[in-house]
C-alpha positions in Angstrom: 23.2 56.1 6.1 24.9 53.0 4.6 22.5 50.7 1.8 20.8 47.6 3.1 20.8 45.5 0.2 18.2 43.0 1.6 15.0 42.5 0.2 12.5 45.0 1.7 10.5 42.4 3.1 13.2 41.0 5.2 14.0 44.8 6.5 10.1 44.5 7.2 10.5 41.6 8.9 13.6 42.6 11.4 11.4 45.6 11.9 8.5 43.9 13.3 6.3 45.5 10.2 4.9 42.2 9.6 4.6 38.7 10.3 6.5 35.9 7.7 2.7 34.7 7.4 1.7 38.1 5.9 4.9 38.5 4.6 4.0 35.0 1.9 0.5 36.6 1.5 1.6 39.8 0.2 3.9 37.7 -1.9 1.3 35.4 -3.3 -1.2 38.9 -3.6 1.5 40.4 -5.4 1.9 37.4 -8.4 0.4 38.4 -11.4 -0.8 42.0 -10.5 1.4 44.8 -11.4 2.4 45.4 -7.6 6.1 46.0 -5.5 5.5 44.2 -2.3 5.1 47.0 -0.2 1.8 48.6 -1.8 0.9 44.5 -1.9 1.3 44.6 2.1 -0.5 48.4 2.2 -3.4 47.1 0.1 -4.3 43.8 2.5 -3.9 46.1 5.6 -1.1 44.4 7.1 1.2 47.3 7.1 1.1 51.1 6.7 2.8 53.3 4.3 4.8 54.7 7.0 6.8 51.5 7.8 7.1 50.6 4.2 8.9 54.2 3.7 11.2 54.0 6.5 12.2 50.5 5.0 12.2 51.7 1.4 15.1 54.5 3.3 17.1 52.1 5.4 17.2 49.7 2.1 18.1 52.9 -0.1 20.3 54.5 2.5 18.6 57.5 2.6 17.6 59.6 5.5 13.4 59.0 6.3 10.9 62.4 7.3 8.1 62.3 8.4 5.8 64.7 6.8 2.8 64.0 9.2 4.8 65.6 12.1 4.8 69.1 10.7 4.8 71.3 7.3 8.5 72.8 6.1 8.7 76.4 6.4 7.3 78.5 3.2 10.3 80.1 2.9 11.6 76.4 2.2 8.9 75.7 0.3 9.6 78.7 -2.3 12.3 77.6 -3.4 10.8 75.1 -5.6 8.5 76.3 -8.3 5.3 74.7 -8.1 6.0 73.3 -11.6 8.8 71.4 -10.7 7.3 70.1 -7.6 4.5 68.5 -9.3 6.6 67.2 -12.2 8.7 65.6 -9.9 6.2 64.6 -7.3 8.9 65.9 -4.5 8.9 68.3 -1.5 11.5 70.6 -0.2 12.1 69.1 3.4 15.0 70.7 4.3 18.5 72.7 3.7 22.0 72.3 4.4 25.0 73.6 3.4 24.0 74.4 0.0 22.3 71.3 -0.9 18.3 71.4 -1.0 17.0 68.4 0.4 13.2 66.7 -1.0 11.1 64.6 -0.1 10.5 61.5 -2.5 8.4 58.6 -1.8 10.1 55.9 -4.1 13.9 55.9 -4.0 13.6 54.4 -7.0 13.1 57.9 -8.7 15.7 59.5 -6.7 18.2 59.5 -10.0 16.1 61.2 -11.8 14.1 63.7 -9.7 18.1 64.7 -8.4 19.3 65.5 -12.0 16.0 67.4 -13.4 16.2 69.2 -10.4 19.8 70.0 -10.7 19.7 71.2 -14.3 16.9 73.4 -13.7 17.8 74.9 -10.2 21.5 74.8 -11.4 22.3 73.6 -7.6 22.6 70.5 -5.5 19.9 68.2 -4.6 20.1 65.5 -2.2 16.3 63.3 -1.9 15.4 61.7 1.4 12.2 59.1 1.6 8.6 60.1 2.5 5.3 58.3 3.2 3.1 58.0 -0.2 -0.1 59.3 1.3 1.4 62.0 3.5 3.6 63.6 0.5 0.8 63.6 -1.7 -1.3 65.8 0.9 1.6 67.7 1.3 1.7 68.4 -2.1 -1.4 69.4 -2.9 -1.5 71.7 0.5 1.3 73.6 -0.9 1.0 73.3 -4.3 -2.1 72.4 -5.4 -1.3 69.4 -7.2 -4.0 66.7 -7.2 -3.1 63.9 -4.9 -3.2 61.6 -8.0 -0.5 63.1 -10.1 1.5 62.4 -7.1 0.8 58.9 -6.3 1.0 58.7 -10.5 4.3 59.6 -10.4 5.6 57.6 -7.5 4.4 54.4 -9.5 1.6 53.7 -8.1 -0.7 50.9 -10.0 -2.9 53.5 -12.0 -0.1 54.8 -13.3 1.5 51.8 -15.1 -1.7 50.5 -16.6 -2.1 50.1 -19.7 -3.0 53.4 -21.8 -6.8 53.6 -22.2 -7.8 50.4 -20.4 -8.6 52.6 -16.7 -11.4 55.3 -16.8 -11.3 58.2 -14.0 -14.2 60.6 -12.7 -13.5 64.1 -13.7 -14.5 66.6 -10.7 -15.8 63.5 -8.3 -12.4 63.5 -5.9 -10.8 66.9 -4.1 -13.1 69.6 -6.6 -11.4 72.5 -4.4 -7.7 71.8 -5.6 -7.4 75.1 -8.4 -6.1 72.8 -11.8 -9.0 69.6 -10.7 -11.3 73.2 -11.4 -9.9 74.1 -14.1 -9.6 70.8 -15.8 -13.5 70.5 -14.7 -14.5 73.7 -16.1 -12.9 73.2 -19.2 -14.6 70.0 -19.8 -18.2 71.8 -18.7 -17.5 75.0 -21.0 -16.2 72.4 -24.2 -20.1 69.9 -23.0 -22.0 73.6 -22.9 -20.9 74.9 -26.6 -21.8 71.7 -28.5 -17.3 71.1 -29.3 -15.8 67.6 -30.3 -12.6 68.0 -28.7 -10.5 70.2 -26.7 -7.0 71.2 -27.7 -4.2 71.7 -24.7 -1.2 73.1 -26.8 1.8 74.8 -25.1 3.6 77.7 -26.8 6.8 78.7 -25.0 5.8 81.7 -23.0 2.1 80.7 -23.0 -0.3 77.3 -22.9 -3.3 77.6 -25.6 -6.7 75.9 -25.8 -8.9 75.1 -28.5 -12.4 74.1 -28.9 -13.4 72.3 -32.1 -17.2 73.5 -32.8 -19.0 72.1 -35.7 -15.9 71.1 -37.6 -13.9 74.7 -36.9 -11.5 75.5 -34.1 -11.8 78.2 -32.2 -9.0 79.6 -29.0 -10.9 80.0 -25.9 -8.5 80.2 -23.6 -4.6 81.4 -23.0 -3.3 80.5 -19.7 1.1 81.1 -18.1 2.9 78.3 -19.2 3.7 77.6 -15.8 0.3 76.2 -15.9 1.2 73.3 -19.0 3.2 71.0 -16.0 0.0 70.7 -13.6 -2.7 70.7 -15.9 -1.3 67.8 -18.1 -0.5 66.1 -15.5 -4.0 66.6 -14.0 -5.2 65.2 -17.2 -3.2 62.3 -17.8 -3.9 60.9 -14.4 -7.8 60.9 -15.2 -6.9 59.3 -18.6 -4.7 56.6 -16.6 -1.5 57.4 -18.9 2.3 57.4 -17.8 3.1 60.7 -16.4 6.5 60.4 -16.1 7.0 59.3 -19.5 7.0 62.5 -21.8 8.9 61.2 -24.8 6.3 59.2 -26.6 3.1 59.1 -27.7 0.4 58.1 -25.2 -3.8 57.2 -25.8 -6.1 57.1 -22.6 -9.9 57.7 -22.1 -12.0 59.8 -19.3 -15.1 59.4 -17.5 -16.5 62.5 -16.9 -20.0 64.2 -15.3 -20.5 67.5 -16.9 -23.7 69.6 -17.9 -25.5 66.8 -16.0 -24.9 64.0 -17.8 -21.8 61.4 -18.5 -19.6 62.1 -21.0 -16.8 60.0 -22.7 -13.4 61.1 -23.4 -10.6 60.2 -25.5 -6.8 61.1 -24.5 -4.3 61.7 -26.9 -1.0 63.1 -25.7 1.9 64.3 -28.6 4.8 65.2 -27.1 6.3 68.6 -29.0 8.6 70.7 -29.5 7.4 73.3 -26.8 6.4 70.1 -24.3 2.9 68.0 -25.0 0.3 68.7 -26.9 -2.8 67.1 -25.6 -6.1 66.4 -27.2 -9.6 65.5 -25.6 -12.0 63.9 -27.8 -15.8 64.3 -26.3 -17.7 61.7 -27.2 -21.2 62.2 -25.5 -23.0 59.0 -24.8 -26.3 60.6 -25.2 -26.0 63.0 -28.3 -23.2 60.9 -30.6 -25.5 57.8 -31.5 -27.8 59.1 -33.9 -30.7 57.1 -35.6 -30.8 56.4 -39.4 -33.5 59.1 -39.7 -31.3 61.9 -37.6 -28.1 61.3 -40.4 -29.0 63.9 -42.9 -30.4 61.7 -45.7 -32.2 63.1 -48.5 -35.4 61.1 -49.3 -34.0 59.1 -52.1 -30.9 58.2 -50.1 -32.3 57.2 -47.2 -34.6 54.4 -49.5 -31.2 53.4 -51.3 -29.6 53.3 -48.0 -31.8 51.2 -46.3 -32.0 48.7 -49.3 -28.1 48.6 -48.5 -28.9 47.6 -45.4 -30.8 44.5 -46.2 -28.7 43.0 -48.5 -27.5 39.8 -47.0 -24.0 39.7 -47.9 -21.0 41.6 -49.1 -19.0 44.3 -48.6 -20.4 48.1 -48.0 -17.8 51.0 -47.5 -18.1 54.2 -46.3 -15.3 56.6 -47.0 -14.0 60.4 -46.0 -11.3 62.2 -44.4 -11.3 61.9 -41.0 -14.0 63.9 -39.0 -16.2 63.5 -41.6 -18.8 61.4 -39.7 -18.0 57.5 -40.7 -18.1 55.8 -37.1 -21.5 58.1 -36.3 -22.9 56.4 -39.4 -21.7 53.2 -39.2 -23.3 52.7 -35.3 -26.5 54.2 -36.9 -26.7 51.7 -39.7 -26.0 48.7 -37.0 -28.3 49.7 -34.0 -30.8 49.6 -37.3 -29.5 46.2 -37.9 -29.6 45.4 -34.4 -32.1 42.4 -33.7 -32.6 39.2 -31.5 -31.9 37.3 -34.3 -29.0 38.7 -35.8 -25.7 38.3 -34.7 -23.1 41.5 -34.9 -20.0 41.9 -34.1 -17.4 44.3 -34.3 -13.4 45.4 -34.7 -12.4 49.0 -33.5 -9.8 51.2 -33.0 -11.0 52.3 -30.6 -14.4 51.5 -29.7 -16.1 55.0 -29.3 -19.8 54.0 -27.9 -20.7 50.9 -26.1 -24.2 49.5 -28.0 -26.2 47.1 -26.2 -26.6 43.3 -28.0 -23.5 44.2 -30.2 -20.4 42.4 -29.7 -17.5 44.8 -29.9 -13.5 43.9 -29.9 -11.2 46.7 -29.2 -8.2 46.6 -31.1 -5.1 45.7 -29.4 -1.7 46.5 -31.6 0.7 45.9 -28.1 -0.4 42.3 -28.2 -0.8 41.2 -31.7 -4.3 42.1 -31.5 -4.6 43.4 -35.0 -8.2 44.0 -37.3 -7.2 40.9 -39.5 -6.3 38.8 -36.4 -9.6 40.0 -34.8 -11.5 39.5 -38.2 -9.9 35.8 -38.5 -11.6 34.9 -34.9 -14.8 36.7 -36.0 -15.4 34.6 -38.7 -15.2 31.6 -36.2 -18.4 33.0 -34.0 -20.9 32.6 -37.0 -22.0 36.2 -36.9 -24.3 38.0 -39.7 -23.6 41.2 -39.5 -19.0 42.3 -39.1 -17.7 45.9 -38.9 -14.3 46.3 -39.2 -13.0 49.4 -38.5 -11.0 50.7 -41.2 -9.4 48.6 -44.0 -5.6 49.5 -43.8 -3.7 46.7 -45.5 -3.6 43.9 -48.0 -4.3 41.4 -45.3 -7.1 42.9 -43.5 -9.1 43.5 -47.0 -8.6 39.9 -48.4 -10.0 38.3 -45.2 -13.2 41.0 -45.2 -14.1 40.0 -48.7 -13.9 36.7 -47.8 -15.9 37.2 -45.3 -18.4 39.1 -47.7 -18.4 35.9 -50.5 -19.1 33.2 -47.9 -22.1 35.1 -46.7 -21.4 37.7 -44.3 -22.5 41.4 -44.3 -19.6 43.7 -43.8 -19.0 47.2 -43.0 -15.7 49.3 -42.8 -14.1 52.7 -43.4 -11.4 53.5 -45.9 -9.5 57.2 -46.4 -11.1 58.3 -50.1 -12.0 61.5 -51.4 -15.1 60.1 -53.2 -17.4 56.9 -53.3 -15.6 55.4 -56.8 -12.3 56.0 -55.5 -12.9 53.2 -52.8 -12.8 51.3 -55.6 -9.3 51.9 -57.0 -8.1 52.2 -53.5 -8.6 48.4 -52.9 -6.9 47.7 -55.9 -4.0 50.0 -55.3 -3.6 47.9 -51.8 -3.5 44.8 -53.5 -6.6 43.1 -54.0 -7.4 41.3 -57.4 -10.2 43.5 -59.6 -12.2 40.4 -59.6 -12.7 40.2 -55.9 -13.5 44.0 -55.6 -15.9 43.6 -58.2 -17.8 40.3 -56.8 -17.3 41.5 -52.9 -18.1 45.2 -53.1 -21.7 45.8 -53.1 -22.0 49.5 -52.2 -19.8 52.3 -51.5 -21.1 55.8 -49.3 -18.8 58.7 -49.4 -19.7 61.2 -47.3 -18.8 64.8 -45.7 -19.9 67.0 -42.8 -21.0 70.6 -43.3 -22.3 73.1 -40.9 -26.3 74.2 -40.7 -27.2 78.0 -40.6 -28.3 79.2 -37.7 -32.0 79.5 -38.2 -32.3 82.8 -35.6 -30.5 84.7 -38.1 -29.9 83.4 -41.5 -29.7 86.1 -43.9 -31.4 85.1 -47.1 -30.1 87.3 -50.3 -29.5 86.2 -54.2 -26.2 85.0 -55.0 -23.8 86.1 -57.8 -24.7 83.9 -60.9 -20.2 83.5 -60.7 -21.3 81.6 -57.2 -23.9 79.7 -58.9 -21.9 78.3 -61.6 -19.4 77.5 -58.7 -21.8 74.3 -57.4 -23.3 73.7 -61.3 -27.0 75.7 -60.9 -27.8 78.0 -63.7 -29.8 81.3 -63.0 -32.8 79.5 -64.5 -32.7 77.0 -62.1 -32.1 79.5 -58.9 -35.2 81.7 -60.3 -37.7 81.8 -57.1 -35.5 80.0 -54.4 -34.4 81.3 -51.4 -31.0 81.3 -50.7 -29.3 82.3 -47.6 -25.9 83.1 -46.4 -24.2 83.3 -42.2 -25.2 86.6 -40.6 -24.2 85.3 -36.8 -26.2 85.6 -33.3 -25.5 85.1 -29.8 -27.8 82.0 -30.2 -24.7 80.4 -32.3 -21.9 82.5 -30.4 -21.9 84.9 -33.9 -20.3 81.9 -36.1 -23.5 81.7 -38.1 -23.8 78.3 -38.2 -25.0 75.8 -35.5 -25.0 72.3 -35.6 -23.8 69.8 -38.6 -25.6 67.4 -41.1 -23.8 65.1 -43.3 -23.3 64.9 -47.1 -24.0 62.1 -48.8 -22.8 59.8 -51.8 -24.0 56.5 -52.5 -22.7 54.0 -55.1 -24.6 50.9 -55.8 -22.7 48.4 -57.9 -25.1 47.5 -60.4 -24.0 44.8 -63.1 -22.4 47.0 -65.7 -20.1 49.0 -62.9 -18.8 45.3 -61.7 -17.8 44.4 -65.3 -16.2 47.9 -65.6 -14.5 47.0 -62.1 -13.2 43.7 -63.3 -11.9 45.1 -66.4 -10.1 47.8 -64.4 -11.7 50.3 -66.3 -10.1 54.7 -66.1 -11.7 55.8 -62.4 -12.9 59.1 -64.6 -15.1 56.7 -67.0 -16.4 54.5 -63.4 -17.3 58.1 -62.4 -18.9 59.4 -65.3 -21.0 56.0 -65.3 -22.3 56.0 -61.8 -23.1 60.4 -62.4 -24.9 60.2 -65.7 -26.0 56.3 -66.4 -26.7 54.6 -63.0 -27.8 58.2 -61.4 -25.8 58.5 -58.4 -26.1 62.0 -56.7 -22.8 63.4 -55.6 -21.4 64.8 -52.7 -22.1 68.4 -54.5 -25.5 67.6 -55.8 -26.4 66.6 -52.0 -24.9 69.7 -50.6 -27.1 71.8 -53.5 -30.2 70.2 -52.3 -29.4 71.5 -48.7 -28.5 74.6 -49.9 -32.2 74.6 -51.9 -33.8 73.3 -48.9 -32.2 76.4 -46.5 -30.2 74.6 -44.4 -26.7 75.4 -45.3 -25.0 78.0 -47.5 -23.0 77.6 -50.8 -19.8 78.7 -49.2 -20.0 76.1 -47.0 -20.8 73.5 -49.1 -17.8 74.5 -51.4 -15.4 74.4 -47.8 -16.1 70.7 -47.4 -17.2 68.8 -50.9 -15.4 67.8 -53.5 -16.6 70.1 -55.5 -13.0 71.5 -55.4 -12.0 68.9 -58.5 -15.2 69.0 -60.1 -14.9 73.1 -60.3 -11.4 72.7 -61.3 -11.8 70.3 -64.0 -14.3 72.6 -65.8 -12.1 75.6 -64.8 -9.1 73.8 -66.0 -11.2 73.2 -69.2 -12.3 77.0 -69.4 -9.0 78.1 -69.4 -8.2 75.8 -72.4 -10.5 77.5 -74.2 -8.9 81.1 -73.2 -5.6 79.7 -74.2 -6.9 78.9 -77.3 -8.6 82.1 -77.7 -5.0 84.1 -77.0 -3.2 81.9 -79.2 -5.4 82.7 -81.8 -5.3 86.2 -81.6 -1.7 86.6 -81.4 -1.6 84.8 -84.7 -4.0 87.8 -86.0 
């Protein structure tokens, strides 16, 4: 068929498809919306997909079928694994003289889909034009693609949104296509075992999935690789992302019903070097907001914390590695501060749970939208309370302590091992020692460690070797109970179930801000706050947990930093060996 390089409302117009009238309203409908004219024309009912693809073939000079009128044969249909069909959102419709012929429904694609095909099938490939609706039934008849990874892949508007700005129902539309139940009962198995996030990683000959329970991953699933095609694309339609882009990087979020309630999900999509690796971050609306009481704070913590949170200006940090609980206790700390009469607002990236009476502002790096950009226009809304995500540059810290010395109360994250290091890290960004030092007002480390499973602890003496480990001497474990993981069905034989935090809390008293200003050795900041101004650390929490029977000492030791408090007084024990061998060899 020869190319009619009209527009494709004018080859509607000849056609009778539509009148001029509805042709300028489709026009006008399809300004500032991210629309081609024919889905405008399909979505204000003037014409039907059927016309639109039999103008979309005259204008591309390709043949039109029409799938409505009959299925192709199976033997037809075999020769195109169901992989590549969904992939390439096509449809064998024919054969002839060596050439397979498939049905597209966006001519547009027809470059493409014809040399994946080709390289793959290692044979010729001509496309002709189909109907949008009909070839995603057909599709999903035959293949048992979901009919949105096809309209996805044709271009259709949900696919070129912006990553993470749509939300899709998981399980709500065709539950009886085989990957929409998979996808579903992954999502119900991650909800029923307590996991954070689900991990979709393909291995060459096989597709693996992780849950993440309590802070450990476990595989719970192996699956062909045939399966990797249809089940991320499955995935990324419900988290609105690009499906035919598989070079780059993509974010995305799901709304999802499982275990009887809505649950939130984040999308994150890696591409690899055996495909994409896909992570699902569950965020469940009503177990991740936690109240102040519910964080794991030790009686004398929880009074310093709270007198943190009534101080009416400056800075308060809360560090850790990621996973270690920050956002959870940030959102705790502001539905606490959340009143009538106070004002809060927020910078995130992203924003994780929606709290009612809080002002929150999701970051926004395509457009310029940046945390010191958003922080700038904060301080412009007269608010009491800001949290800023995470401090990351230069720029974004100088404009939060700002904010902190002209009255404001302000929260954020940074990435330190410990609650003194937040300290040097401000300076090591670029921030003057005098501003940390009249800005900073308190500093909470923190870390998340796993709680024995009370069915079947298993309570026994430790070594005094595994004592000296977390600093408790055999006087001092005399007549407590320790215990140690067994494992039950109760917490699927791990041991442990459920997580509390660690905590470490710094309050910058007079003599630590002089020591800050002076830039004073971190180990001599650290030794202050320990022995002087009686800060408990993130190993002195973790033994009162372990006193109190909720965790274990090997757990404590996993997750603390410990690590560099044992190897400092290992490094200093072996000193002493040293000198011990030295002077014997000199005997």
């Amino acid at each position: 068929m020869p190319v009619d390089s009209r527009p494709l409302g004018q080859i509607l117009l000849e056609a009778g498809a539509v009148t001029e009238a509805q042709l300028q309203e489709g026009l006008a409908f399809q300004r500032g919306r991210t629309l081609r004219i024919g889905e405008a024309l399909v979505a204000l009912g003037h014409c039907d997909e059927s016309s639109i693809a039999r103008a979309l073939a005259k204008q591309s000079g390709m043949p039109f079928v029409d799938l409505l009128k009959g299925s192709p044969p199976k033997a037809l249909l075999d020769r195109l694994p169901a992989t590549l069909a969904v992939e390439a959102s096509c449809i064998p419709v024919a054969e002839r003289a060596g050439t397979l012929i498939v049905a597209i429904d966006d001519p547009a694609r027809a470059p493409l889909a014809v040399d994946s095909l080709k390289f793959v099938l290692q044979r010729e490939i001509a496309c002709a034009v189909a109907a949008k609706g009909p070839l995603r039934k057909a599709l999903e008849m035959h293949y048992g693609a979901p009919p949105e990874a096809a309209a996805s892949r044709a271009g259709a508007p949900a696919a070129r949104r912006e990553p993470g700005r749509g939300t899709a129902k998981a399980g709500e539309d065709d539950g009886d296509a085989p990957i929409v139940r998979l996808v579903q009962q992954l999502i119900e198995d991650a909800v029923q075992v307590r996991a954070s996030d689900i991990h979709v990683e393909p291995f060459g000959s096989r597709l693996r999935v992780r849950f993440r329970v309590d802070g450990i991953l476990k595989e719970v699933a192996s699956y062909p690789a045939h399966l990797h095609g249809p089940l991320l694309a499955r995935l990324k339609v419900m988290a609105s992302m690009d499906i035919a882009e598989k070079r780059k990087p993509q974010d995305g979020r799901i709304a999802a019903h499982a275990a009887g309630r809505d649950i939130d999900i984040r999308a994150s999509i890696l591409p690899g070097s055996h495909g994409e690796t896909m992570v699902l971050r569950i965020l469940d609306r009503e177990k991740g907001l936690l109240s102040l009481k519910d964080l794991g704070l030790e009686d004398d913590d929880a009074v310093t914390f709270r007198k943190v949170l009534k101080l009416p200006n400056g800075i308060v940090l809360v560090t850790g590695p990621t996973g270690s609980g920050k956002t959870t206790t940030l959102y705790a700390s502001l539905s606490e501060l959340n009143r009538p009469d106070v004002k809060i607002i927020t910078a995130e990236d992203p924003v994780e749970y929606h709290l009612a009476g809080i002002n929150q502002c999701q970051v926004r790096h395509k457009v310029g939208l940046d945390f010191a950009r958003i922080l700038r226009a904060m301080l412009r809304q007269a608010p009491n309370v800001i949290l800023v995500g995470e401090i990351r540059d230069k720029e974004t810290a100088e404009i939060a302590i700002q904010a902190a010395l002209t009255g404001h109360l302000v929260f954020s994250t940074l990435h330190t091992n410990d609650s003194v290091s937040a300290l040097t890290r401000l300076m090591d960004i670029g921030v003057k020692p005098f501003l940390v030092s009249a800005a900073v007002r308190a500093v909470l480390a923190q870390r998340l460690i796993r709680t024995l499973c009370v069915d079947c602890r298993d309570p026994y003496d430790p070594p005094v070797a595994e004592l000296r480990m977390i600093g408790v001497s055999a006087a001092a474990a005399a007549g407590r109970k320790f215990y140690r993981a067994r494992g039950c069905g109760k917490c699927n034989f791990s041991g442990y179930r459920g997580r509390k935090a660690l905590y470490e809390i710094l309050m910058l008293d007079e003599a630590l801000r002089d020591m800050v200003l002076r830039n004073e050795p971190i180990t001599k900041v650290r030794d202050y706050a320990r022995n002087v101004a009686g800060m408990t650390t993130l190993l002195g929490d973790g033994v009162r947990k372990i006193l109190a029977g909720q965790t274990s000492v090997q757990e404590v030791l996993r997750v603390t930093s410990a690590i560099v408090e044992v190897g400092e007084r290992l490094e200093a024990e072996m000193e002493d060996l040293v000198d011990a061998g030295a002077e014997d060899e000199d005997k």
